[in-house]
N, C-alpha and C positions, 0 to 999 in steps of 0.2 A: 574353275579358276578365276574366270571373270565377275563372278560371282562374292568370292570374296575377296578379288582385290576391290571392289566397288564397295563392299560394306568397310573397309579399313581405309578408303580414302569420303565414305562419308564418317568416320568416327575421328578420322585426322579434322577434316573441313570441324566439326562439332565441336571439338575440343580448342582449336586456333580461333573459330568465330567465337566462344565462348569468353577467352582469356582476351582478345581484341576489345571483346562489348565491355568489360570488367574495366580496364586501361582506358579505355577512351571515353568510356561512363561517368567516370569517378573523375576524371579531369575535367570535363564538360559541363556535369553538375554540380561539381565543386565551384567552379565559377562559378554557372547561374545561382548557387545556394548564397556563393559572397555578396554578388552583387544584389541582389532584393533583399536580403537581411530582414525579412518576415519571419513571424512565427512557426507560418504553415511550410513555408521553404525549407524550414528548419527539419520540421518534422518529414515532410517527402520525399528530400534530398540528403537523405541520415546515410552515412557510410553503410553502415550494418543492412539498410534496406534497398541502396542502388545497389550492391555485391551480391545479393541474395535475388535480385532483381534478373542481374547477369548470366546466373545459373542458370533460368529455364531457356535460355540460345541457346544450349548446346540441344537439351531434348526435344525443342520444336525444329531444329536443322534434322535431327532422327528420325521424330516423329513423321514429316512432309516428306523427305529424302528416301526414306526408305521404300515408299511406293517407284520409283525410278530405279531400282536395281534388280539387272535384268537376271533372268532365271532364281530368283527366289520363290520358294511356295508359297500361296497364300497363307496358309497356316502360319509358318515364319514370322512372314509378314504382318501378318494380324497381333502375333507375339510382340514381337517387336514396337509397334506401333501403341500397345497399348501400354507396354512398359513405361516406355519415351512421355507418353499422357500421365502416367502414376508418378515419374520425377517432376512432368511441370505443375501437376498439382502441389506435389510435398512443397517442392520452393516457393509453389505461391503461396503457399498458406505459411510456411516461414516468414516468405516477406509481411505478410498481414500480421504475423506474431510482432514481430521486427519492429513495424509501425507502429504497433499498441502500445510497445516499451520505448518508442521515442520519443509517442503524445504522455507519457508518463513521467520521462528523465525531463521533457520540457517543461512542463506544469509545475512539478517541483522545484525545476532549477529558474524560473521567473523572478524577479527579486518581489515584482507587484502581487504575487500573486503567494507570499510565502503563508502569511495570513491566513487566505484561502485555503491552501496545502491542509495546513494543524485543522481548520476546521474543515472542508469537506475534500478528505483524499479521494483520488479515483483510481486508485491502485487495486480494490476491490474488483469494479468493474472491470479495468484491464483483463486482472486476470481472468474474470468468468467471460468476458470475448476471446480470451486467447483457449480457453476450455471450449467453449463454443465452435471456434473457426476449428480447432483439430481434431474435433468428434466429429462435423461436416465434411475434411477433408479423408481421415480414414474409413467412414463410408463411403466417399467417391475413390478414394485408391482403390480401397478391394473390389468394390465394383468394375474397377475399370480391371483391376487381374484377372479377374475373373467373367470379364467379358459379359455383364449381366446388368441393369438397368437399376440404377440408384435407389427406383423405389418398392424394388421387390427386399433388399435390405431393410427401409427403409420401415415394410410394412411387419416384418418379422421384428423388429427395436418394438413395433407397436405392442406385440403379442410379451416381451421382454419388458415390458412398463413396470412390472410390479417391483423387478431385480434390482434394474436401473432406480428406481426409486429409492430403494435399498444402498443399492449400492454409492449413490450420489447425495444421502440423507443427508451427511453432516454437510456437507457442502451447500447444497439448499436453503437448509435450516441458516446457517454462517451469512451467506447471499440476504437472507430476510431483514438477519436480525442485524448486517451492516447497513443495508437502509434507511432501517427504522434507528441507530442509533445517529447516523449521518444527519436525516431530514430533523431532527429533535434536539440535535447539537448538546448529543449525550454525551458524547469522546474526542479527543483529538489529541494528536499527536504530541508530546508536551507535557496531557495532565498528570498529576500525581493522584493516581488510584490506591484504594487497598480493597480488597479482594482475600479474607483470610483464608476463607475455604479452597482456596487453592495456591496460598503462601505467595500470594502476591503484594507487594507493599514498596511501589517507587514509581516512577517516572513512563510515561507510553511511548515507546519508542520507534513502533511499526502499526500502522494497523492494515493490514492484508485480507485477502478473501474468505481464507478458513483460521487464520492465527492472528492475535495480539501479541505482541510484545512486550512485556513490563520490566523494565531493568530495577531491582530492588536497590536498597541501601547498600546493600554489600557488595556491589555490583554482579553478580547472579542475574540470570534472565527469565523469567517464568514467561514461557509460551498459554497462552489462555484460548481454546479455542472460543472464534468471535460468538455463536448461539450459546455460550455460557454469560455472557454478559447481559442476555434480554432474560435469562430465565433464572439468573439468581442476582441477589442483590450487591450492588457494591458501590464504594464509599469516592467523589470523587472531591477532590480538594480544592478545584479550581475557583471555588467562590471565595474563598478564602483570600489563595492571589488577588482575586480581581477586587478586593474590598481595602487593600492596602495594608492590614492587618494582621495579627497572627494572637490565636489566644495560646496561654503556657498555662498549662496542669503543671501546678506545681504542691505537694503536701508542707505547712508549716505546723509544725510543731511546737507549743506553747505548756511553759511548767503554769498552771495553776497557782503556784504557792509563792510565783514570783508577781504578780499582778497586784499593786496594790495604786494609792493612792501618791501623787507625784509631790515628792516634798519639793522645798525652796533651796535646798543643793541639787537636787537634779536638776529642777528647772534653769536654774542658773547655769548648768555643766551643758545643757543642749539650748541655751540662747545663742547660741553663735550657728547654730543651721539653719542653711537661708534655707531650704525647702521645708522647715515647719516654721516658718517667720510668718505667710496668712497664717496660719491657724493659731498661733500667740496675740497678733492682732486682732483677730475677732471674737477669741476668748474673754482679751483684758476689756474691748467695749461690753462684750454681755455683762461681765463681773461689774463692769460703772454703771450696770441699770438695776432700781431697785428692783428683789426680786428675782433676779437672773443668777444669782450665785452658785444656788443650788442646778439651774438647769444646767450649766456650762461645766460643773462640776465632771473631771472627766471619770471614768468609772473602769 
């Protein structure tokens, strides 16, 4: 009986301390985040990451607490303890997710910095550290359930290299070939691509770790995975913008049988167009040089 009234006044304690650190967190750091009005304050002091911060007070009050209640088995106890360590990892590695998508929503939302954004996003890498940190923390959970040493997991992933390769290919491949379009200032968010072979043809409107974005004319969105763009070819338009310019294909169509020699009624019926007035001007000087009659003759 003493027994479990002690474990329901440590789950009460866990829960009150828990919601107190949440309350008094966020008002706390909310100030210090107003007053410095940095970047990095920005990014530390992010709602989403003080809250997730809060969560592991309850399972480290478990965690420590639970050795202090008396008559439990050690078994129990050892349960218990290592549970309480598997939730403060999950939240810590939230909060590290949490963090990666705050240095992300900042970068973007910078006004100095939008420029940068179009030409080198980091949304890429975000996500391969947020891939990274939860394939670290789910071998530290099951390890910790299962009550067994990180790198006996760790050494068996090794024996799994071929699978994992396998299985994380396209990912990999996407990871490369965002770099190499990044560091080459091959894409950015903005250009107007075409990409037939996979019916793409408009504007880039994400570029992410394993997916591109393209919103087409019709507005449609063709998803392009990103290692499709190092290994096949496609067409980007941006030099075009940057040149001020635009060329138009356009077909004219001309009768033959209408092409002739300009009489002294037409000329006369298109002397009032100022945009052929040069070219009647430097006509009539050629026609006043001897010799020149025939050159200027139009044909």
């Amino acid at each position: 009986m003493q027994m479990l009234a002690s474990l329901c006044v440590l789950a009460l304690t866990a829960l009150v301390a828990g919601w107190l650190t949440q309350w008094l967190g966020l008002k706390v750091f909310r100030r210090m985040r107003d007053t410095l009005r940095t970047g990095w304050a920005q990014i530390l002091m992010h709602d989403k990451v003080l809250r997730r911060l809060a969560k592991v007070v309850p399972s480290l009050i478990v965690q420590f607490g639970v050795q202090g209640v008396p008559h439990l088995e050690p078994r129990w106890t050892t349960l218990i303890t290592n549970v309480a360590v598997a939730f403060t990892l999950y939240h810590l590695a939230r909060a590290l997710c949490d963090l990666l998508n705050a240095t992300n929503e900042a970068h973007e939302r910078d006004e100095a910095r939008k420029a940068a954004v179009q030409t080198h996003s980091i949304k890429s890498y975000v996500q391969l550290g947020k891939l990274l940190v939860c394939s670290f923390a789910v071998v530290l959970i099951v390890a910790t359930l299962m009550d067994r040493s990180p790198l006996l997991l760790l050494s068996g992933l090794g024996a799994m290299s071929a699978v994992l390769m396998l299985v994380f290919k396209d990912t990999i491949l996407s990871f490369v070939a965002g770099v190499q379009l990044g560091s080459n200032d091959m894409l950015r968010v903005g250009d107007w691509i075409e990409m037939p072979q996979v019916g793409a043809d408009g504007f880039v409107t994400d570029i992410a770790l394993n997916t591109v974005k393209v919103q087409n004319w019709d507005k449609t969105i063709t998803t392009i995975p990103t290692w499709r763009l190092m290994t096949d070819s496609f067409k980007n338009w941006r030099g075009m913008f940057d040149s001020g310019g635009r060329r138009i294909m356009r077909s004219l169509n001309l009768d033959a049988n209408t092409v002739h020699l300009l009489s002294s009624e037409e000329r006369a019926g298109m002397g009032h167009i100022a945009l052929l007035q040069p070219y009647w001007s430097e006509r009539d000087g050629l026609q006043a040089m001897p010799g020149a009659a025939e050159a200027a003759m139009p044909t």
